[in-house]
C-alpha positions as CSV (number, residue, x, y, z in Angstrom):
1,X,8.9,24.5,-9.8
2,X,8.7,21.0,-8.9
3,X,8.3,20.2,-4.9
4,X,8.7,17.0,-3.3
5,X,6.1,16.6,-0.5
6,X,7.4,13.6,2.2
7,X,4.2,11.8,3.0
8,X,5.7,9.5,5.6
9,X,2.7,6.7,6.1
10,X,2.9,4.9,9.4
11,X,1.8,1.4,8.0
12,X,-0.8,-0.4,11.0
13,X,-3.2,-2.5,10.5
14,X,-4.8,-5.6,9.1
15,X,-8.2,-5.0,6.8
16,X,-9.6,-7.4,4.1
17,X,-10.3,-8.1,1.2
18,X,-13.5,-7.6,-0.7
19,X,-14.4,-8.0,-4.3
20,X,-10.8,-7.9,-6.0
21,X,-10.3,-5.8,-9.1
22,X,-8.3,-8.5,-10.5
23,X,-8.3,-12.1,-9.3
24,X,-5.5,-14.6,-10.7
25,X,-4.6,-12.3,-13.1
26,X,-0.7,-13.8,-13.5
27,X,1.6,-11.8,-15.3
28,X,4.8,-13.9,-16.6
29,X,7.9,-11.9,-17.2
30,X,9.0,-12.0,-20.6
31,X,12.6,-13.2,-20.9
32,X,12.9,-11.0,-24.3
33,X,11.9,-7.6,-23.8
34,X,10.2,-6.6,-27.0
35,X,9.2,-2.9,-27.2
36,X,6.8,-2.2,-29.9
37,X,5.6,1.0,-30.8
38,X,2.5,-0.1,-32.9
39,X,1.6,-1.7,-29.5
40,X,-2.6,-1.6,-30.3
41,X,-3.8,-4.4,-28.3
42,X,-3.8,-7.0,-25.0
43,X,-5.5,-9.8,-25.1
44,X,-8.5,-8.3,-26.8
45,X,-8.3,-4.8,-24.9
46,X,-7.6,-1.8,-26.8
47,X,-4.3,-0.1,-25.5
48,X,-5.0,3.6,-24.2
49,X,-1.7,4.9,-23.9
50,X,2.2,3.2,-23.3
51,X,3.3,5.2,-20.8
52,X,6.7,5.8,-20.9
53,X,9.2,8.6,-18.7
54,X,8.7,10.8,-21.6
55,X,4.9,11.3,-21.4
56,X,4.5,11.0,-17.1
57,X,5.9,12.3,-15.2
58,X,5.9,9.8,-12.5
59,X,7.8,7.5,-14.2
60,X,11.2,6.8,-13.9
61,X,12.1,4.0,-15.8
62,X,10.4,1.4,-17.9
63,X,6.3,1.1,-18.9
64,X,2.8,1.1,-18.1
65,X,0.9,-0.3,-21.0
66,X,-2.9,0.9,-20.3
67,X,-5.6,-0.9,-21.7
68,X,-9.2,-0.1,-22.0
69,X,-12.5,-2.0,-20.7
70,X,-16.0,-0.8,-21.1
71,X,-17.2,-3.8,-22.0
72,X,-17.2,-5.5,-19.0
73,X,-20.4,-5.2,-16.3
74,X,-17.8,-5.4,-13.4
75,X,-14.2,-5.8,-12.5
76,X,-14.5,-9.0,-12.1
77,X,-15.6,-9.7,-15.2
78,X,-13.2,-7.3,-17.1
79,X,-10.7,-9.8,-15.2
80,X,-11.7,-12.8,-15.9
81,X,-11.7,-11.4,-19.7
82,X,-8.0,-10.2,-19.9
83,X,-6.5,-13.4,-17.7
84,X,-8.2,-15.9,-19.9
85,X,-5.0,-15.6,-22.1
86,X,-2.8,-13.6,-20.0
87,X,0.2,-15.8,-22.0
88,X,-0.2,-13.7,-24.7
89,X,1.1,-10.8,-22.5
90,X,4.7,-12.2,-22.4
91,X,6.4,-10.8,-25.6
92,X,4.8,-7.2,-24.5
93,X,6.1,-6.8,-21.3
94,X,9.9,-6.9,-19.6
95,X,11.1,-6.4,-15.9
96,X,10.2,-2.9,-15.2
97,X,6.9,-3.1,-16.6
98,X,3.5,-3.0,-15.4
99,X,-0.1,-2.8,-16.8
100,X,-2.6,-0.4,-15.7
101,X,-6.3,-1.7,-16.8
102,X,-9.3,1.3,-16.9
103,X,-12.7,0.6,-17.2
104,X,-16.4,0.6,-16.4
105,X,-19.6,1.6,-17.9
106,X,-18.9,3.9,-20.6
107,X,-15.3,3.8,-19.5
108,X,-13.4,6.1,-22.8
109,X,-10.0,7.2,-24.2
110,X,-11.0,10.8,-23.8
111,X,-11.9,10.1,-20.0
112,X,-9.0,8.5,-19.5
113,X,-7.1,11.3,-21.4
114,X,-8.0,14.1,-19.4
115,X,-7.4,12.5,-16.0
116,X,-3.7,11.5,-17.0
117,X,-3.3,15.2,-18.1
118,X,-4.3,15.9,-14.8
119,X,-2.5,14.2,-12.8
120,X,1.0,14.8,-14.7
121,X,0.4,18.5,-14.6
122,X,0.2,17.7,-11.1
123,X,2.7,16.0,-10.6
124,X,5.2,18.2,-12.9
125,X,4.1,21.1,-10.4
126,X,4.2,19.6,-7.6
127,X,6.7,16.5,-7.3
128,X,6.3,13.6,-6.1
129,X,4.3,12.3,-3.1
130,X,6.6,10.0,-0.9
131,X,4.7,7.2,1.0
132,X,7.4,5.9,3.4
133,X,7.7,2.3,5.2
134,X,7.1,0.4,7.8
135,X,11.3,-0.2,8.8
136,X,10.7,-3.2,11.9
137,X,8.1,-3.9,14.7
138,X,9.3,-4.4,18.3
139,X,8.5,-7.8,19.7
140,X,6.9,-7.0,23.0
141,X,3.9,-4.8,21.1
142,X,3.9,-5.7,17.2
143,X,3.6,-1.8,16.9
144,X,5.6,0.1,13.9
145,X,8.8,1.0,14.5
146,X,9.2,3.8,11.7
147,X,11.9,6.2,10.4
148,X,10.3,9.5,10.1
149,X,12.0,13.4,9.1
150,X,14.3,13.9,11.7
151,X,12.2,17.5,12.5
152,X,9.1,15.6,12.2
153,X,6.6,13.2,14.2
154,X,3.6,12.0,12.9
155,X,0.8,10.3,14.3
156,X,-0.6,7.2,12.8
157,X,-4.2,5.8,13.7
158,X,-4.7,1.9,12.5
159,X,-6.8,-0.9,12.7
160,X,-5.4,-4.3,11.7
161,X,-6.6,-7.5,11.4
162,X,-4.9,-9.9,13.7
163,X,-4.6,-13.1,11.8
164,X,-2.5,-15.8,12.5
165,X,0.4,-16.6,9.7
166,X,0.8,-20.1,11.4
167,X,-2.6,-20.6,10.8
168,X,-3.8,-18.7,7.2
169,X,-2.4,-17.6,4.0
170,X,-3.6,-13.7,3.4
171,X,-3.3,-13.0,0.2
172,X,-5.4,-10.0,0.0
173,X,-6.9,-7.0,2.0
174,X,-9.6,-4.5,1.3
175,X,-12.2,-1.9,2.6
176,X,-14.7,0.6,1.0
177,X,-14.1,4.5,2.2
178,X,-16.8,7.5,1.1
179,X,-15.2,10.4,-1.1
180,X,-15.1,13.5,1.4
181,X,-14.8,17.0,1.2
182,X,-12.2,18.6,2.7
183,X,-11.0,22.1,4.0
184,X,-8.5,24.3,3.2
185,X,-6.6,25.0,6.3
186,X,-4.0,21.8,6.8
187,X,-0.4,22.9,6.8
188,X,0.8,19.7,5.5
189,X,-1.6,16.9,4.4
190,X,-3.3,13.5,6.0
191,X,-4.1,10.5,4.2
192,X,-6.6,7.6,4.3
193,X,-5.1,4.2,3.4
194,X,-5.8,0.6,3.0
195,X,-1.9,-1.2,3.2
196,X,-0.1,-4.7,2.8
197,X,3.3,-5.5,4.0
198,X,4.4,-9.0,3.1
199,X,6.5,-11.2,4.0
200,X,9.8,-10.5,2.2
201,X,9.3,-6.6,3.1
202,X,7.7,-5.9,0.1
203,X,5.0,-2.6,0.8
204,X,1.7,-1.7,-1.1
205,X,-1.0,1.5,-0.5
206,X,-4.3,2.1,-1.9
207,X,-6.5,5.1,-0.5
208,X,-6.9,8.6,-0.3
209,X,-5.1,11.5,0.3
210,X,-6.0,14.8,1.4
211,X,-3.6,17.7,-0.1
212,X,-3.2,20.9,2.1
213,X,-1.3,24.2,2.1
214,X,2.0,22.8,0.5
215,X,0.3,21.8,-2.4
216,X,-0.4,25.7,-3.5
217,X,-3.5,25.3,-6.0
218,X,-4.4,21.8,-5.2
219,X,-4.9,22.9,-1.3
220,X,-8.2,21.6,-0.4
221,X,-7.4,18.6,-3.1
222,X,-8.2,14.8,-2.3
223,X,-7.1,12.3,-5.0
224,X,-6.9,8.7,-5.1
225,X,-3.2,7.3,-4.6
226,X,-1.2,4.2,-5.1
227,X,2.2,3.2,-3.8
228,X,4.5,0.2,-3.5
229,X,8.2,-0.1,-2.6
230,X,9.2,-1.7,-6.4
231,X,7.7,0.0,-9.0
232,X,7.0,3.4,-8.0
233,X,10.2,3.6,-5.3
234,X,7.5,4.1,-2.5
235,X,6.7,7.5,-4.5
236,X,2.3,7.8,-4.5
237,X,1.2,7.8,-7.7
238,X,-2.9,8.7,-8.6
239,X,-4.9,6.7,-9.9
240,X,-6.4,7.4,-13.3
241,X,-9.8,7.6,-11.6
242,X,-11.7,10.8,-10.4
243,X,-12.4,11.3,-7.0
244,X,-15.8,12.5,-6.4
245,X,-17.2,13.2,-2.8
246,X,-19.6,11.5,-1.7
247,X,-19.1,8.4,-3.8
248,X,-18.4,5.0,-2.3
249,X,-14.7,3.9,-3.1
250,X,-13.3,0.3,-2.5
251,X,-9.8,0.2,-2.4
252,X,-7.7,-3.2,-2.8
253,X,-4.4,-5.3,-2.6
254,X,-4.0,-8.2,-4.4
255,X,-1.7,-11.4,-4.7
256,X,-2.1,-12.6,-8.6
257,X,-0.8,-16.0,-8.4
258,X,2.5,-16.2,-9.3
259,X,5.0,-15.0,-7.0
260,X,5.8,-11.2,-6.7
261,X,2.9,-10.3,-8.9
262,X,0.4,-7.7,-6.8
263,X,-2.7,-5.6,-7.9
264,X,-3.6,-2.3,-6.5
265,X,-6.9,-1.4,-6.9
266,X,-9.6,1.5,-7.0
267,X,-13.1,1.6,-7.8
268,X,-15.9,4.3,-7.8
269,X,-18.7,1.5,-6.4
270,X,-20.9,4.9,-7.5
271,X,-19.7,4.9,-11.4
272,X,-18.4,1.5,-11.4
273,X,-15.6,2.9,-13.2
274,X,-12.1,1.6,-12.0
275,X,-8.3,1.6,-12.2
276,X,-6.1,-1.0,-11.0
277,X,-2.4,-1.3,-11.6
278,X,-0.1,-4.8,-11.9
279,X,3.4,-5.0,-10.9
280,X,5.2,-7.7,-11.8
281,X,8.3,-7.0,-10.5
282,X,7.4,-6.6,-6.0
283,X,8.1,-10.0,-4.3
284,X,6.6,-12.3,-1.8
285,X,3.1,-14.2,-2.3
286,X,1.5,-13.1,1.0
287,X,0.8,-10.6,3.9
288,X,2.2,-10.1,7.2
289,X,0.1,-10.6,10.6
290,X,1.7,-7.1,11.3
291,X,0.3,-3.3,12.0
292,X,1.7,-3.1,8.5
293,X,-1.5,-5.0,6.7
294,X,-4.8,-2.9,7.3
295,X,-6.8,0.6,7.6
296,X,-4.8,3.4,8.8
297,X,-5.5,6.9,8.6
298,X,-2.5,9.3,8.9
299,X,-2.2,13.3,10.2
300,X,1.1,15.2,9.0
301,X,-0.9,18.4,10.1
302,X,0.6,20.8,13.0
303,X,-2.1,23.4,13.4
304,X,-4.9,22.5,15.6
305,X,-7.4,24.1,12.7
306,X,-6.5,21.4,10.6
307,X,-9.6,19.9,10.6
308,X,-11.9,23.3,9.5
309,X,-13.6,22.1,6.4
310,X,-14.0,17.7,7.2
311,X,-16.2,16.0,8.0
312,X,-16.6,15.3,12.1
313,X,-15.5,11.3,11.3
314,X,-14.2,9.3,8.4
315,X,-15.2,5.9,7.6
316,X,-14.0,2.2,6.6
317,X,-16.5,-0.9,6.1
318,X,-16.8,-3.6,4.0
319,X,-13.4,-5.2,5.4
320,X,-12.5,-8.0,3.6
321,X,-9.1,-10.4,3.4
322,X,-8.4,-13.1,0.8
323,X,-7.3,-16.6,2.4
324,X,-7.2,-19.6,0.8
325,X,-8.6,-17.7,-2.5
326,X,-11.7,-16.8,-0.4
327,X,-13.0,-13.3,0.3
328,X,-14.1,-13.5,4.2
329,X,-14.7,-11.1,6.9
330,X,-12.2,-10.1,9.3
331,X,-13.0,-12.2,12.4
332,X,-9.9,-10.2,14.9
333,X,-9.0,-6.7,15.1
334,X,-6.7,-4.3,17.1
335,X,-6.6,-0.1,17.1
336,X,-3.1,0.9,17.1
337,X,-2.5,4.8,17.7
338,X,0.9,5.5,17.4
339,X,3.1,8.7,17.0
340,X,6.7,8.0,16.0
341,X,7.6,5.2,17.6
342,X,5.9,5.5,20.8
343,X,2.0,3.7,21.1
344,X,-0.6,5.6,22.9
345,X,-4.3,4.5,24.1
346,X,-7.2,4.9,21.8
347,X,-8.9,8.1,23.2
348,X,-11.9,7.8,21.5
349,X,-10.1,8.5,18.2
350,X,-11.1,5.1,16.7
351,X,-14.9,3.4,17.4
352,X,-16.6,0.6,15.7
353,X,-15.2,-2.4,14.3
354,X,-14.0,-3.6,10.8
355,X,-14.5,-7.4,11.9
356,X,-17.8,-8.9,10.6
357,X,-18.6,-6.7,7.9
358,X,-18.7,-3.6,10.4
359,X,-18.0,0.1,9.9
360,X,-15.2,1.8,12.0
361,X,-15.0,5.4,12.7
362,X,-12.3,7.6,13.2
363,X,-12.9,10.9,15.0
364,X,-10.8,13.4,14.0
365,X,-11.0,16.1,16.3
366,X,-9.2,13.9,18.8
367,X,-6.6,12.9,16.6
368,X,-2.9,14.1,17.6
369,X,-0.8,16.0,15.6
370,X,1.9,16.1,14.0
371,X,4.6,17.6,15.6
């Protein structure tokens, strides 16, 4: 019986960038769609799968043609290998496409394989995860302004990067987060998120989420999760990549050149394995100096017991933004705690810094709930 869980993710904060799973990887939109079914090959990289509606579930409409890289000693490099003729990639894709590219050491179609099957059985299960967003920002605070459930309040806890838009182009945000383990007593879920909200509206999600009672057999369950407001309808989608606790993940959100064209990113810096997926069909070219850009961790939970089974304090470091195609350090920051649309005073719920290559810590025990 499928179940549609409503994951409403107050967007706050500004983060960086770090090393970018794809960097001016520009996807043109082909003005004759051309569906092939022999489909065997991008720009040198073997084709996994052509995901289609019938074969995951996620999908809705159109493709993701996933292509394979184990070649490749980094992301980077598996990057700079698939956008050297990206051209080539016109007569395989149309509006409503994307491409998802997997790889790493020893990356292989039967990994890959048994991930998918993993996450559509979940997904078939369970229903879709809905990532909500950001609706307006009043003018005296710059605080989120959201639409939540109407029976439902939930608290938001952010850091964002306040960077001027008068005075720099941010293109790109990331931050590294360690895999967790989690309990089994949450009565709804919570989430750890690195987000971008640009210019023209357009929303994007990379991070973690932590399943709880809802999600019957997967209670206890943290995957890694995607979102935008374009291609997946704000609906979280996992990434093709195991989550493992205790590994170091870097999660990122990319500009790729050309105009509407983002990247949202996952790596296991533990594996080196990694899955990134390219829309070409969002909008805008850069981020907003808005609570909507940065690190935010969310709590959906009601029950004070939530917390049985995490870990005291979660972590992000290694913040990083992308200005003027440079990965820098944050150099401003500001905590915004938030539930619903009212702000209140960080409580020694967030410490440490993201600015300067720092590590910020949130606290969970003095987290609010959700109500």
């Amino acid at each position: 019986m499928k179940r549609t869980r409503f994951l409403i993710i107050n967007i706050l904060c500004v983060l960086a960038v770090t090393t970018s799973l794809i960097v001016g990887l520009v996807v043109p939109v082909s003005a004759s769609p051309a569906y092939s079914s022999t489909l065997t090959s991008i720009n040198g990289f073997p084709v996994l799968m052509v995901q289609t509606p019938a074969n995951t579930a996620w999908l809705t409409s159109g493709r993701v043609i996933t292509v394979l890289d184990n070649l490749s000693s980094s992301e980077e490099a598996a990057v700079q290998r698939f956008s050297s003729n990206i051209e080539s990639a016109m007569s395989v894709l149309s509006p409503g496409d994307m491409i998802e590219v997997y790889g790493g050491p020893g990356a292989s179609k039967e990994q890959y394989d048994q991930i998918h099957e993993e996450n559509n059985s979940f997904w078939m299960e369970y229903g879709h995860i809905h990532l909500d967003v950001p609706t307006t920002t009043t003018a005296e605070s710059n605080e989120t302004v959201r639409l939540a459930t109407p029976s439902v309040t939930n608290p938001g806890f952010a850091i964002y990067e306040e960077t001027d838009n008068s005075l720099y182009t941010v293109q790109g945000i990331s931050a590294s987060m360690t895999g967790i383990n989690i309990g089994t007593s949450q009565n709804d879920y919570s989430a750890f998120m690195v987000n971008g909200l640009t210019t023209t509206g357009f929303f994007l999600q990379s991070g973690q989420a932590y399943l709880g009672i809802p999600f019957g057999g997967q209670n206890g369950t943290c995957i890694n999760i995607w979102s935008d407001t374009n291609q997946s309808g704000a609906h979280g989608v996992p990434f093709n990549l195991a989550y493992i606790a205790n590994d170091n993940y870097l999660y990122d959100i990319t500009y790729m050149g050309s105009p509407g064209v983002w990247e949202m990113g996952a790596k296991d810096e533990t594996t080196g394995h990694f899955d990134l997926f390219v829309d070409i069909n969002g909008t805008g070219s850069q981020f907003q100096n808005n609570p909507g850009t940065g690190v935010f961790f969310e709590n959906w939970n009601s029950n004070t017991n939530w917390l049985a089974g995490f870990p005291a304090t979660i972590s992000a470091y290694y913040a990083r933004e992308l200005i003027s195609y440079q990965r820098v350090n944050w150099t401003h920051e500001n905590p915004v705690i938030q539930r619903g649309n009212i702000g209140y005073p960080n409580s020694n719920i967030i410490s440490g810094h993201l600015i300067g290559n720092q590590t910020a810590t949130w606290t969970l025990k003095n987290c609010l709930l959700g109500q």
